[in-house]
C-alpha positions in Angstrom: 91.3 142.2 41.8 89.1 142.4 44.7 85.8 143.4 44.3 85.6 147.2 45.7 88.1 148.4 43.2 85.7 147.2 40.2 85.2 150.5 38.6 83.8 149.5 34.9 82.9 146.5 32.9 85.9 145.0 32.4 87.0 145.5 36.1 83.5 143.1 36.9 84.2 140.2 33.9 87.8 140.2 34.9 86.4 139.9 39.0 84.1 137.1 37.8 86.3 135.6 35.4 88.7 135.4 38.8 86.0 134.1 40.9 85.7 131.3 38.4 89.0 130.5 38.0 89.4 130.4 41.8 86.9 127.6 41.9 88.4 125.0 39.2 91.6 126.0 42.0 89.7 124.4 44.9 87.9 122.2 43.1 91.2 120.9 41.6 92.9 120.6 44.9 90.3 118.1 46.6 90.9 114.4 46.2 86.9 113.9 46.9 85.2 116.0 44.4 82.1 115.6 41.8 83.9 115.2 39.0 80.6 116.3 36.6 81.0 119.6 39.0 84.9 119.9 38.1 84.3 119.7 34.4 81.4 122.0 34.4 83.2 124.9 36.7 86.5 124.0 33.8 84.1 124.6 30.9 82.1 127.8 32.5 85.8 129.2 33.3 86.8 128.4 29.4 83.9 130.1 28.0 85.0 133.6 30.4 88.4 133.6 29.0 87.3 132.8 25.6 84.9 135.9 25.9 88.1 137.7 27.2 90.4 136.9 24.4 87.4 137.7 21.4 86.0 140.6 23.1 89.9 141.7 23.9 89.3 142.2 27.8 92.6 142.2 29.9 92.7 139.7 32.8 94.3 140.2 35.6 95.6 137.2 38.4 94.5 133.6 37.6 93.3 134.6 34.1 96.3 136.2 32.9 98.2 133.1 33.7 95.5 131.3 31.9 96.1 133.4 28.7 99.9 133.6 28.9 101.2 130.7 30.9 99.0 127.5 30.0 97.7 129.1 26.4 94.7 130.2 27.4 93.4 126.4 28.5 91.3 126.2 31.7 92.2 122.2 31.1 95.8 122.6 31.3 95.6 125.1 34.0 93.0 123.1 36.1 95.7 119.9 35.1 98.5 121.5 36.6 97.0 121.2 39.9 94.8 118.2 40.2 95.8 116.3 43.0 94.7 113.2 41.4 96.5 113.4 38.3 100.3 111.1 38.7 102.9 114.3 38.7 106.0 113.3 36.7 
């Protein structure tokens, strides 16, 4: 979702819960990163789709992969793409 077509509140949480998610993606993908700043972006992302799932707001893009694909775990999803994790 981009942000011109938000058009109520669960257009903006699902925008922001995006935005998050799109940072734990970049932050993921560096090999020099804080790693206090990865786990905090991971845990602030958690809390938006936990909000999401109790408060029953559909996600769209990155966050609806969160809730269906990786069981609604910023961890796993954040795992899946961490450069500096050994891929089997």
């Amino acid at each position: 979702m981009r942000r011109d077509q938000i058009r109520k509140l669960d257009d903006a949480f699902d925008y922001l819960t995006d935005c998050m998610l799109a940072t734990v993606d970049g932050l993921a993908l560096k090999k020099s990163r804080s790693q206090g700043d990865f786990v905090r972006h991971i845990a602030i992302a958690q809390a938006a789709v936990e909000f999401a799932d109790r408060f029953k707001v559909p996600l769209s893009g990155r966050g609806q992969e969160v809730m269906e694909v990786y069981g609604r775990s910023v961890n796993a999803y954040a795992d899946s793409m961490d450069v500096r994790k050994e891929k089997p």
